[in-house]
TORDO-693298 format. One record per residue: x negated, y negated, z of N, C-alpha, C in turn; residue number from 1. Coordinates in pm, whole numbers, plus 50000, padded with zeros to 5 digits. Example, Ala and Ser with C-alpha at 12.3 -4.5 7.8 and 13.67 -1.06 7.14 Angstrom:
2
[[48681; 50569; 50780]; [48770; 50450; 50780]; [48680; 50330; 50780]; 1]
[[48715; 50225; 50708]; [48633; 50106; 50714]; [48710; 49997; 50787]; 2]
END
This chain:
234
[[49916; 50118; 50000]; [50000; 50000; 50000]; [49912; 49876; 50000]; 1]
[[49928; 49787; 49935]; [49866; 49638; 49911]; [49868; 49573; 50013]; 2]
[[49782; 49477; 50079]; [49811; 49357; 50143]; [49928; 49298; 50150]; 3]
[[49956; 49232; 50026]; [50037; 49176; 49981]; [50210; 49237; 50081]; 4]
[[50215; 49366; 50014]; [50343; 49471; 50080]; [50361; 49502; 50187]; 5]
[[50211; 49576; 50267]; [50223; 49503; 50386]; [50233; 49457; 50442]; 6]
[[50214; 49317; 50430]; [50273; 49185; 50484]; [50402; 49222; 50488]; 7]
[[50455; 49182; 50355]; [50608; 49112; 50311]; [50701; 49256; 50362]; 8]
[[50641; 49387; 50414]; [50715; 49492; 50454]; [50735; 49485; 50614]; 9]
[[50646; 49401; 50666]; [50614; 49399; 50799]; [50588; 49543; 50879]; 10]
[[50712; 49604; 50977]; [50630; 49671; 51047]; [50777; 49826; 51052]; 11]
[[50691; 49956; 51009]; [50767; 50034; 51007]; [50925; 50022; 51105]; 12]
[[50863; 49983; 51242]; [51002; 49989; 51352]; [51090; 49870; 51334]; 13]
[[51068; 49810; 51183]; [51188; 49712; 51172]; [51284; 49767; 51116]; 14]
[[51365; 49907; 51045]; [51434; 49999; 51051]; [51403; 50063; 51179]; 15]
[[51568; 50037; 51230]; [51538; 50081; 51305]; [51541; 50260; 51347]; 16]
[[51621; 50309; 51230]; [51574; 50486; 51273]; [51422; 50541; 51289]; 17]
[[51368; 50470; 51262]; [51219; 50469; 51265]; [51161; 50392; 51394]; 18]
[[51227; 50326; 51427]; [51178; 50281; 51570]; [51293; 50337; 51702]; 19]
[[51360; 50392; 51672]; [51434; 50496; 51732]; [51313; 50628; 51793]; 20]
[[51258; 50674; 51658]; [51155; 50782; 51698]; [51057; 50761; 51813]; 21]
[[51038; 50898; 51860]; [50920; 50894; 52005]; [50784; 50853; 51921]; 22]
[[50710; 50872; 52002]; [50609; 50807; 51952]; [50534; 50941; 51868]; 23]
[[50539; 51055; 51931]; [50462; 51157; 51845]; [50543; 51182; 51680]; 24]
[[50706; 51162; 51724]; [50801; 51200; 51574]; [50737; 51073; 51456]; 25]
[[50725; 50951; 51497]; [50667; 50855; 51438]; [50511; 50863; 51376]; 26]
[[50477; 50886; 51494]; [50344; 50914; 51472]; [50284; 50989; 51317]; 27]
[[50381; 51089; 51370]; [50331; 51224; 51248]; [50396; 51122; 51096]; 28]
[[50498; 51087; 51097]; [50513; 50965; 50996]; [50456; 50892; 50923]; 29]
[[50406; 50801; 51017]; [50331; 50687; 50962]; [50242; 50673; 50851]; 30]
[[50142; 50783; 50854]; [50053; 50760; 50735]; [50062; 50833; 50581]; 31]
[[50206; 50863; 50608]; [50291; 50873; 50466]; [50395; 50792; 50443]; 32]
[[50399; 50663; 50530]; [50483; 50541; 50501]; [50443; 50463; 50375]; 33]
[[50500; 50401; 50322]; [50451; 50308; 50182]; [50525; 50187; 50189]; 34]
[[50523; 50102; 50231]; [50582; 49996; 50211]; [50621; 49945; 50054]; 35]
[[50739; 49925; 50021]; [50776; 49925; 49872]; [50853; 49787; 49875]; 36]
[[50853; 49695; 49744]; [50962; 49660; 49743]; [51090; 49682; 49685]; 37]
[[51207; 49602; 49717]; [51353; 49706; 49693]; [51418; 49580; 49604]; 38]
[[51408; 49540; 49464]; [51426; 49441; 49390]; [51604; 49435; 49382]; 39]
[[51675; 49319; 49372]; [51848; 49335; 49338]; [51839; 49446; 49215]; 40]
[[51913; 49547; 49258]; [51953; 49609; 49085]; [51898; 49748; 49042]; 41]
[[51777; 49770; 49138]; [51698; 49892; 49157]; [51784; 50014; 49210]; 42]
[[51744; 50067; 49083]; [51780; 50212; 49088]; [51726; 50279; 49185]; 43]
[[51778; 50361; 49301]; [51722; 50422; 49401]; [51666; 50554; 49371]; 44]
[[51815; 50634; 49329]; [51819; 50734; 49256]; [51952; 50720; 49162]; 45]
[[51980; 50850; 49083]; [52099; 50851; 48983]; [52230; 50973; 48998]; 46]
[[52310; 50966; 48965]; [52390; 51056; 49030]; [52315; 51182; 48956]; 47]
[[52280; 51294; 49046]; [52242; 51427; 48967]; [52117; 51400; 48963]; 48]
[[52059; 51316; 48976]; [51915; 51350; 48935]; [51836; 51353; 49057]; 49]
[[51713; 51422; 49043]; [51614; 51466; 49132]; [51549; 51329; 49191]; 50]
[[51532; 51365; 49332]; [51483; 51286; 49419]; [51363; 51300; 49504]; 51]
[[51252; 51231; 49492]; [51124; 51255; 49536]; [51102; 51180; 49683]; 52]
[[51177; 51067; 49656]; [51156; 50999; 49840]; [51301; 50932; 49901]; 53]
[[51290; 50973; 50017]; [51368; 50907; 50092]; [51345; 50713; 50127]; 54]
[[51412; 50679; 50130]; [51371; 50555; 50167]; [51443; 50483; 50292]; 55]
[[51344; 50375; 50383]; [51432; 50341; 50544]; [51405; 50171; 50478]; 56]
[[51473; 50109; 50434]; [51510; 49960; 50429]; [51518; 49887; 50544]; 57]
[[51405; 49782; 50533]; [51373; 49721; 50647]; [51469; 49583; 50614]; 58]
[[51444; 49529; 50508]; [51526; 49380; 50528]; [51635; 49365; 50352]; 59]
[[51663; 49481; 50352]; [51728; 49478; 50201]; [51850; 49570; 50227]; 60]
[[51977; 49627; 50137]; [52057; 49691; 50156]; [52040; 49758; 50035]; 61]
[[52121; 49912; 50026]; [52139; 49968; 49943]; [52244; 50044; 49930]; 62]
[[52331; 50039; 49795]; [52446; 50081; 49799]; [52490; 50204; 49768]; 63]
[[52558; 50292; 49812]; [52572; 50424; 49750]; [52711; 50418; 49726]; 64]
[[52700; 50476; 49574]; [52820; 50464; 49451]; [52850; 50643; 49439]; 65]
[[53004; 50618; 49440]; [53028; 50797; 49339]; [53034; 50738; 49206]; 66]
[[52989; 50793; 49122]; [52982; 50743; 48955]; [53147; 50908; 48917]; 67]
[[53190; 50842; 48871]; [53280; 50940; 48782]; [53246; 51004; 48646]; 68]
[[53295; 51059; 48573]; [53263; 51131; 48447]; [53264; 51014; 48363]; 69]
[[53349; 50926; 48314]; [53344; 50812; 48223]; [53250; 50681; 48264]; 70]
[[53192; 50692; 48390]; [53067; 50588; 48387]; [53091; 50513; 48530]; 71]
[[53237; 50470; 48544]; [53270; 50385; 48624]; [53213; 50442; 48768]; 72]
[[53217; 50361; 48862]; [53189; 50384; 48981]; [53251; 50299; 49127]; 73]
[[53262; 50355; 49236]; [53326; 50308; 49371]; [53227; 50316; 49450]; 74]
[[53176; 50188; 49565]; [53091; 50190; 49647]; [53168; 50264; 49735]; 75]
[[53051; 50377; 49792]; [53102; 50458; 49913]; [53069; 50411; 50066]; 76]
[[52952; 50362; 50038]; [52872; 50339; 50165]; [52792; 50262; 50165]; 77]
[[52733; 50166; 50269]; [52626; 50064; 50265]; [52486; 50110; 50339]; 78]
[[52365; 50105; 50360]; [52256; 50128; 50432]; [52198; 50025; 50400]; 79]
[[52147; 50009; 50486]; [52043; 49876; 50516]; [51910; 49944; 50659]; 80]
[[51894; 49820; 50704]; [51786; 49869; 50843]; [51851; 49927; 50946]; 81]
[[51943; 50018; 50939]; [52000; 50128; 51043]; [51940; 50274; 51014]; 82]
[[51895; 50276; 50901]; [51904; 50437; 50825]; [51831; 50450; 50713]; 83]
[[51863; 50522; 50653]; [51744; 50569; 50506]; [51915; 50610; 50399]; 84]
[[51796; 50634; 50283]; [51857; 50682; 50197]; [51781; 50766; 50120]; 85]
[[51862; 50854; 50081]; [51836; 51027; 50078]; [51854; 51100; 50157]; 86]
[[51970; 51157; 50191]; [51997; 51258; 50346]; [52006; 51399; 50251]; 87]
[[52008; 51384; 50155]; [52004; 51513; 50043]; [51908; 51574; 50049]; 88]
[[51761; 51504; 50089]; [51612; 51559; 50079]; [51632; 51664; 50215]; 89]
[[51656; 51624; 50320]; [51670; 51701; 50419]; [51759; 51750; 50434]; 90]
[[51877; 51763; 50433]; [52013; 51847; 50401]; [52003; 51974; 50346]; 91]
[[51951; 52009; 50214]; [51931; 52112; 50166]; [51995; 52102; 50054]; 92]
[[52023; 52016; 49980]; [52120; 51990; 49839]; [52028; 51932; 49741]; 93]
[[51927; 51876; 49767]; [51855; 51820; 49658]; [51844; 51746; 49563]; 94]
[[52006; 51740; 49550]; [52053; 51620; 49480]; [52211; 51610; 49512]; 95]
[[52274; 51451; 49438]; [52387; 51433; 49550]; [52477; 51354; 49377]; 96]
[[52580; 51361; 49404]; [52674; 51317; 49306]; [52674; 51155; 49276]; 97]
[[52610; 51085; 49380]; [52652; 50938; 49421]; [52515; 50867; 49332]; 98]
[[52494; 50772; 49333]; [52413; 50681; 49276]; [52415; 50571; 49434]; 99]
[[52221; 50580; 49389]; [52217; 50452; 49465]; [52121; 50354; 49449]; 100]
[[52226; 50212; 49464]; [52160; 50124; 49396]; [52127; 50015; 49522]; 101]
[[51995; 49911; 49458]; [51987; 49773; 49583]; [52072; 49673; 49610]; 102]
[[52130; 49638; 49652]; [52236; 49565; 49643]; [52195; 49400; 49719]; 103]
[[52134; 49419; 49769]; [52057; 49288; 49807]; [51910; 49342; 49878]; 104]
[[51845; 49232; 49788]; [51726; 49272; 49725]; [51612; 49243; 49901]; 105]
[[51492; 49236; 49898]; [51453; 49318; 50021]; [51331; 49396; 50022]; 106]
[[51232; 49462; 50161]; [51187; 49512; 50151]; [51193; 49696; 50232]; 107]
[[51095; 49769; 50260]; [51148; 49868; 50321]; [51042; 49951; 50319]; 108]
[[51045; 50133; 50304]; [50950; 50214; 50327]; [50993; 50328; 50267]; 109]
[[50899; 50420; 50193]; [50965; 50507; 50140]; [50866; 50618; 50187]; 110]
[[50926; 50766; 50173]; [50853; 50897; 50257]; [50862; 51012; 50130]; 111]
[[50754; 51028; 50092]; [50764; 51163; 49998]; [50878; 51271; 50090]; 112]
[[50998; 51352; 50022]; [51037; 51411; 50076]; [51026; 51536; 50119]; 113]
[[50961; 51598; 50047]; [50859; 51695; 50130]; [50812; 51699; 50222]; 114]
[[50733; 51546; 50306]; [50675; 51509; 50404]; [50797; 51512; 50521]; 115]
[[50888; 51500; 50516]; [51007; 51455; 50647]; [51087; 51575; 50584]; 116]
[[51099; 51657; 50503]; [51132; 51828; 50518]; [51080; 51876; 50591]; 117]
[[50941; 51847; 50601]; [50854; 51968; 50684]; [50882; 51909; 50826]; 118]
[[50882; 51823; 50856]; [50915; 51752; 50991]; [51096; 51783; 51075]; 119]
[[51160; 51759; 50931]; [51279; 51796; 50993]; [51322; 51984; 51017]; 120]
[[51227; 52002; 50953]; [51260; 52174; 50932]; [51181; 52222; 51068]; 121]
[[51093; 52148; 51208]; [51034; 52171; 51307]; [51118; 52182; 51363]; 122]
[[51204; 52073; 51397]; [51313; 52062; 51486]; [51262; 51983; 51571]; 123]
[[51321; 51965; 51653]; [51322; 51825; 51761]; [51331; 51709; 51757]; 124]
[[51329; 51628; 51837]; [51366; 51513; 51829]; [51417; 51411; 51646]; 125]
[[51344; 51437; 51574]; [51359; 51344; 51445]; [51471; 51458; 51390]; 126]
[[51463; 51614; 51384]; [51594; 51632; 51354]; [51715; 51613; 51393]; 127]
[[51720; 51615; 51510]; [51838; 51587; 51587]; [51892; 51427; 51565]; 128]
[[51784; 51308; 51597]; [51851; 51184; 51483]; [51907; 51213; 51370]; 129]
[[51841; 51242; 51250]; [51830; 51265; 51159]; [52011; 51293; 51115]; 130]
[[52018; 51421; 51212]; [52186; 51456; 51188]; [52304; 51380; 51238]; 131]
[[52248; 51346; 51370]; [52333; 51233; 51381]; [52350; 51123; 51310]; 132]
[[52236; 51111; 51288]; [52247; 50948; 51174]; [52337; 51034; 51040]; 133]
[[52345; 51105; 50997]; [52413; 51173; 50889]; [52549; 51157; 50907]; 134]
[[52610; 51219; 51040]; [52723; 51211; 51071]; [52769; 51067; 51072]; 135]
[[52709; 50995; 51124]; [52754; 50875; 51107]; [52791; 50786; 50961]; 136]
[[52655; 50825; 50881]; [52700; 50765; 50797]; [52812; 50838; 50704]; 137]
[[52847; 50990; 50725]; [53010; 51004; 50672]; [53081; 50974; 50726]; 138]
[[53090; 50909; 50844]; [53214; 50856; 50893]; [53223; 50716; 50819]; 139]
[[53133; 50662; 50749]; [53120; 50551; 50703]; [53235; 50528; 50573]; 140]
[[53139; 50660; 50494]; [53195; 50745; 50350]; [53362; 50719; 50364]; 141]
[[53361; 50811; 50495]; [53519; 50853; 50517]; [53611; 50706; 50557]; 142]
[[53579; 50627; 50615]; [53679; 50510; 50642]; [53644; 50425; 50519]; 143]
[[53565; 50358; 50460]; [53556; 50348; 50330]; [53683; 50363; 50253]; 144]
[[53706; 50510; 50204]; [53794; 50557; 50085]; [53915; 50503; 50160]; 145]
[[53946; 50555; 50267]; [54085; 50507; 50395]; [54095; 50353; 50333]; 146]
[[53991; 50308; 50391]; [53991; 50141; 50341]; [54040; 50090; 50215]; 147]
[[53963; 50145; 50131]; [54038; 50092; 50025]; [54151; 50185; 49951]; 148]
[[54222; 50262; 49997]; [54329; 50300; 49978]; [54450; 50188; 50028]; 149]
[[54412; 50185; 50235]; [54534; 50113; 50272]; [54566; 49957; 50288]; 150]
[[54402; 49919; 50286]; [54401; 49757; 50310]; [54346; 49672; 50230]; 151]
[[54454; 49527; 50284]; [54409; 49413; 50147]; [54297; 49405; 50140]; 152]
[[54228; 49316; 50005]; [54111; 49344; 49961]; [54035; 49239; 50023]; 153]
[[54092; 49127; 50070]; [54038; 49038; 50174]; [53996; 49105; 50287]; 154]
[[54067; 49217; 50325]; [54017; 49306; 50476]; [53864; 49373; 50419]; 155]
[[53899; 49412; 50332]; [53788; 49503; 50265]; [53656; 49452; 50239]; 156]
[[53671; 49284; 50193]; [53540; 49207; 50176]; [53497; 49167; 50285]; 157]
[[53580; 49168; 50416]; [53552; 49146; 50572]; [53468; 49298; 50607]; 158]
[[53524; 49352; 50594]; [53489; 49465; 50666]; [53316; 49519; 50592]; 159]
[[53277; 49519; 50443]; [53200; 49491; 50405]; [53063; 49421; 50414]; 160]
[[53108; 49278; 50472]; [53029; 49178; 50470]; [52993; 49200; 50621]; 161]
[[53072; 49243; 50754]; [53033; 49299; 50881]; [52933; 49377; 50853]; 162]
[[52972; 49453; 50819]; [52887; 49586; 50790]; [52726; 49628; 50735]; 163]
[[52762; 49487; 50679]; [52613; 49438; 50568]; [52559; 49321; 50662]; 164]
[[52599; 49273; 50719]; [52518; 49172; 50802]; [52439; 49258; 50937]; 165]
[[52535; 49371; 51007]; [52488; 49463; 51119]; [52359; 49523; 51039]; 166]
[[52341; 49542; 50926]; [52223; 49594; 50846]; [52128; 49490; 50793]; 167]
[[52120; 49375; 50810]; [52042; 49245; 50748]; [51906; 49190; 50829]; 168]
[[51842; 49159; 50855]; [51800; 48991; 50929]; [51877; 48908; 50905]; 169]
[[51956; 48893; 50840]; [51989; 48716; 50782]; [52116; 48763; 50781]; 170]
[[52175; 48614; 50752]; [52325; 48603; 50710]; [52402; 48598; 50567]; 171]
[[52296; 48594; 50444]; [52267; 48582; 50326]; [52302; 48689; 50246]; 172]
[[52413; 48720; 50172]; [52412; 48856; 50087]; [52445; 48853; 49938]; 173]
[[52451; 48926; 49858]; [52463; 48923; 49741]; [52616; 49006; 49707]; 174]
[[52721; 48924; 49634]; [52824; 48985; 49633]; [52831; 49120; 49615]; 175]
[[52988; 49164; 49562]; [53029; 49293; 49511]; [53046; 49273; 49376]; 176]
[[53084; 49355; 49315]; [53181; 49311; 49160]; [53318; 49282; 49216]; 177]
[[53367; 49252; 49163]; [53511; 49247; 49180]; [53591; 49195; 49327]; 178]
[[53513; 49095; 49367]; [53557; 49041; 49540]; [53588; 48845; 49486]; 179]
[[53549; 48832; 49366]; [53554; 48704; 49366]; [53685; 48638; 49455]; 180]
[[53809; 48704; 49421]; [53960; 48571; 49492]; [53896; 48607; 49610]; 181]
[[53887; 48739; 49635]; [53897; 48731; 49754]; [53788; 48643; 49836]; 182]
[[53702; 48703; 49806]; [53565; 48571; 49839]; [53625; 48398; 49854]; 183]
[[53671; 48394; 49734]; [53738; 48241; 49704]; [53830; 48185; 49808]; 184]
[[53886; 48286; 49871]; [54036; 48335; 50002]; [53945; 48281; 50137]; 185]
[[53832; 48384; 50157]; [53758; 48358; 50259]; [53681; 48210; 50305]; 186]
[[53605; 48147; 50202]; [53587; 48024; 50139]; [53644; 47883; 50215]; 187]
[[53754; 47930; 50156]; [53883; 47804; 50158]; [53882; 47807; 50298]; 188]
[[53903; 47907; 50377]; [53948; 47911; 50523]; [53795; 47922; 50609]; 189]
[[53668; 47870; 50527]; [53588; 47825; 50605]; [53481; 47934; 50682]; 190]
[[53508; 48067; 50633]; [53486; 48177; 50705]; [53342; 48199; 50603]; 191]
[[53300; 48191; 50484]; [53198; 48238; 50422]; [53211; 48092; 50315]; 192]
[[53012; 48085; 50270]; [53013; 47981; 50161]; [52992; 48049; 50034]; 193]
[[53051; 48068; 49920]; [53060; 48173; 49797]; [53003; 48094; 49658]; 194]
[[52892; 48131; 49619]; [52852; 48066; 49485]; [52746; 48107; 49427]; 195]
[[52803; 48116; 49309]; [52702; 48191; 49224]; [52640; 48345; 49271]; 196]
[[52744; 48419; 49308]; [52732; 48524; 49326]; [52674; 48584; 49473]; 197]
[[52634; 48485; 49545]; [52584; 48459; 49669]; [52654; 48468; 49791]; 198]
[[52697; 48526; 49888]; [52785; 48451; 49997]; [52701; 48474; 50134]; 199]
[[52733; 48341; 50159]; [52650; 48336; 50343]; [52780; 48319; 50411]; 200]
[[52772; 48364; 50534]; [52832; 48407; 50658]; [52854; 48271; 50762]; 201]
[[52964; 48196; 50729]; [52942; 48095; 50843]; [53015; 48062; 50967]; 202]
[[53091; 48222; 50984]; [53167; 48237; 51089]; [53176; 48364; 51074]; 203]
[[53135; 48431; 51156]; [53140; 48615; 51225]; [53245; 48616; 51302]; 204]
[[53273; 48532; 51410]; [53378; 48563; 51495]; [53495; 48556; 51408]; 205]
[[53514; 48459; 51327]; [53669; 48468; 51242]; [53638; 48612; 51171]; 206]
[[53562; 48645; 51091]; [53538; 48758; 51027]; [53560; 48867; 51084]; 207]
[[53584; 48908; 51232]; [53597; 48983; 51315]; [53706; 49020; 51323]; 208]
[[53762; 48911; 51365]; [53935; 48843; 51403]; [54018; 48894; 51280]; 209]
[[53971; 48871; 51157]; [54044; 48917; 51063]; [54003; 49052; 50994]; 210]
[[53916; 49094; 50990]; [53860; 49251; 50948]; [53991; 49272; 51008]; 211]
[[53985; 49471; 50913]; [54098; 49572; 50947]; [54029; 49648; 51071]; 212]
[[54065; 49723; 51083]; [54054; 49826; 51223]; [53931; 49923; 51151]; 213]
[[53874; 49900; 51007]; [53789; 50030; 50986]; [53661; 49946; 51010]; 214]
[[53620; 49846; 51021]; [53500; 49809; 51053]; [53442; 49854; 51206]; 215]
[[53566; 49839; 51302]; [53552; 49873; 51452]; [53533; 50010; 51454]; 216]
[[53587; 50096; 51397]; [53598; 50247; 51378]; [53440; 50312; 51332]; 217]
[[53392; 50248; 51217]; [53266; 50285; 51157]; [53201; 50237; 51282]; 218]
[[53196; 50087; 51318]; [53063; 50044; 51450]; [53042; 50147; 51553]; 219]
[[53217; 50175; 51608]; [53187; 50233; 51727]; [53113; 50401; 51677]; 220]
[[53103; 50454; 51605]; [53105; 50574; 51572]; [52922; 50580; 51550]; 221]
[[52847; 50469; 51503]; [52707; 50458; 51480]; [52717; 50444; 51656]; 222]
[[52767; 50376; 51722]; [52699; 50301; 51863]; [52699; 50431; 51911]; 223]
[[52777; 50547; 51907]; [52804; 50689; 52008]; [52718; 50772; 51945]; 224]
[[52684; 50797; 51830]; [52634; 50895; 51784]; [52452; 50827; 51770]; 225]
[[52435; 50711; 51771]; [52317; 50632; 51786]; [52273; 50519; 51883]; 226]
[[52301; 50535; 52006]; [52332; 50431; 52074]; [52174; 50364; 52096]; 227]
[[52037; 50437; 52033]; [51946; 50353; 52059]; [51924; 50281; 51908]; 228]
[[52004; 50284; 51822]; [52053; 50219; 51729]; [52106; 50074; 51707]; 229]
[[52222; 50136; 51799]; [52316; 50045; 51835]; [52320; 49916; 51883]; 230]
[[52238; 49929; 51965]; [52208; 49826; 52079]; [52102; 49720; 51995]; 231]
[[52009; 49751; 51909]; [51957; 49664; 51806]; [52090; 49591; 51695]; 232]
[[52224; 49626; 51678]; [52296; 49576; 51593]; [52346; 49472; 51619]; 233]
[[52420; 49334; 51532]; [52458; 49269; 51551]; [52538; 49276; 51678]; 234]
END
């Protein structure tokens, strides 16, 4: 890794599943860390296709999409500095149906997956995160689809933009497709500033107040199943 990446990556335990780890689970880590950067738009991986590293996003997000047979696609899930992406490398599937892309751009760390197979296939401590952090993030998956089945799409860009800020440093994110009224909705009533594809956060507590019930549902479910997680989140 460069100077340069190093720097601008700062320090593995700024994800925090990685600073979750004891010091020996880390340890054994570290000197297959790479500090990378995670550009808007970057392909993580592709639906179906083979995957060589996991990656733990320190100050960027990344989105995971189901792509359908005709191209189109639905965001399933968000990760940012709570977690990694690739739970397929260690799972035992090898590859996963979803696509995942950067969604606001960022830096982070990536792990040959071979390297954190052999670690998770020991057992202890980093596996046992490892699954929990899994579980969590299908509960993510799972209120998600709920979400946008039962609630307005204003709830949905709330619940979203929570979700992506508990994963950030900053208050700064890069839209969705398809959120503009609603964005425009939020705006007007003073709650987010929206332009040029951009929206910053200038009230959380209203954002709270008005989110649906699946943002509280996903939080509490990371705080129980990760509570040394947790306690680093917004």
């Amino acid at each position: 890794m460069s100077a340069t990446a190093s720097s601008a990556a700062n320090n593995p335990k700024d994800n925090h599943l990685l600073a979750a780890l004891s010091g020996d689970s880390l340890a054994a880590l570290l000197p297959y860390l790479e500090g990378v950067q995670l550009p808007l738009g970057m392909v993580v991986y592709e639906s179906g296709g083979a995957q060589r590293y996991v990656y733990f996003p320190t100050s960027s997000i990344v989105s995971l999409l189901y792509v359908l047979a005709n191209g189109s696609s639905a965001e399933i899930a968000v990760t940012g500095n709570e977690g990694l992406v690739g739970i397929s490398l260690f799972m035992g599937g090898e590859t996963t149906p979803s696509r995942a892309v950067v969604q606001s751009a960022g830096w982070g760390y990536r792990l040959r997956g071979e390297v954190l197979r052999k670690e998770f296939e020991s057992g202890g401590a980093l596996q046992h995160l490892l699954l929990r952090y899994t579980q969590a993030l299908i509960t993510q998956m799972t209120q998600t689809a709920v979400c946008n089945r039962h609630h307005a799409v204003d709830q949905q860009l709330c619940r979203w933009l929570l979700l992506s800020l508990d994963r950030l440093p900053g208050d700064e994110l890069v839209r969705r497709e398809g959120v503009t009224e609603a964005a425009g909705k939020l705006q007007a009533e003073g709650l987010i500033r929206y332009s040029r594809g951009h929206i910053k956060v200038l009230d959380r507590k209203q954002l709270e107040a008005r989110v649906c019930e699946c943002y509280g549902v996903v939080k509490k479910e990371y705080d129980r199943l990760l509570p040394e997680i947790g306690t680093r989140l917004h």
